[in-house]
C-alpha positions in Angstrom: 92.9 124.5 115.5 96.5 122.8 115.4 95.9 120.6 117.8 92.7 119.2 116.9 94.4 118.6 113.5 97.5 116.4 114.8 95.1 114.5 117.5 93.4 114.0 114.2 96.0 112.6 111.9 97.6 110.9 115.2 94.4 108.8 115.2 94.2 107.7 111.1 97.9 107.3 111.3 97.2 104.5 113.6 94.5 103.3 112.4 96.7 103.0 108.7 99.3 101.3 110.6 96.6 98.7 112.0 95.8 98.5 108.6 99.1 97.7 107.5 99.1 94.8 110.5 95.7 93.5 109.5 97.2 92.9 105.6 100.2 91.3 106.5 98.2 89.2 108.8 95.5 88.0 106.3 98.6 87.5 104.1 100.1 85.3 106.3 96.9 83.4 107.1 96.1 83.1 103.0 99.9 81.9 102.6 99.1 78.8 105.3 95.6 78.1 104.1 96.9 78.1 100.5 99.7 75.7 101.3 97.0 73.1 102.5 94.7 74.0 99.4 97.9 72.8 97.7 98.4 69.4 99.7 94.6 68.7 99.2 94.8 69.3 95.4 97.8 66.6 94.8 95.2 64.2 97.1 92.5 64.3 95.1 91.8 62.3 92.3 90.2 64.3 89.6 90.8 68.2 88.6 87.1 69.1 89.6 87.3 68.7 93.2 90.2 70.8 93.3 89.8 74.0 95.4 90.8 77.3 93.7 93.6 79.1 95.7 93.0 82.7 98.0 93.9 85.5 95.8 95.0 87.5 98.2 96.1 90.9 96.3 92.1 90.5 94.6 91.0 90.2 98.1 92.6 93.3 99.6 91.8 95.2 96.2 95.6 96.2 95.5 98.9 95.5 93.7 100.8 96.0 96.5 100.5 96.9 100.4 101.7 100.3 99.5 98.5 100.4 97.1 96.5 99.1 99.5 97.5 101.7 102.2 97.2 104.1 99.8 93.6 104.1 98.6 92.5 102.9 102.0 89.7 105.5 103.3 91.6 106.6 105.9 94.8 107.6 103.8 92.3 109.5 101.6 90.9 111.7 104.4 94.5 112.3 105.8 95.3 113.6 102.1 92.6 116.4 101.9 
């Protein structure tokens, strides 16, 4: 069935490219809350009530975006 497989990789090629949106958005997001984890850290007085910084590439589980992507669920089912 052709077509089923192309309505098929239509909809995890979208849903990879809303992937793609949602990381650069959480990126973004981690960037801004980072700066003000920054600012609060040279406010307070002592080192231990510093907040630890959003690692984001920890939090998305890759290196990269492409890395990301790539091991994503979907981009494994469009590879078999």
């Amino acid at each position: 069935m052709p077509g089923r497989d192309r309505a098929v990789e239509a909809i995890i090629r979208n849903a990879m490219e809303e992937w793609a949106k949602s990381l650069a958005r959480f990126r973004q997001k981690a960037a801004d809350l980072n700066k003000r984890i920054e600012d609060y850290n040279l406010e307070v007085p002592s080192d231990i009530f510093q907040r630890k910084r959003i690692d984001v590439e920890r939090e998305v589980g890759g290196d990269n975006e492409i890395i990301s992507i790539k091991y994503h669920p979907l981009a494994i089912l469009l590879s078999l």
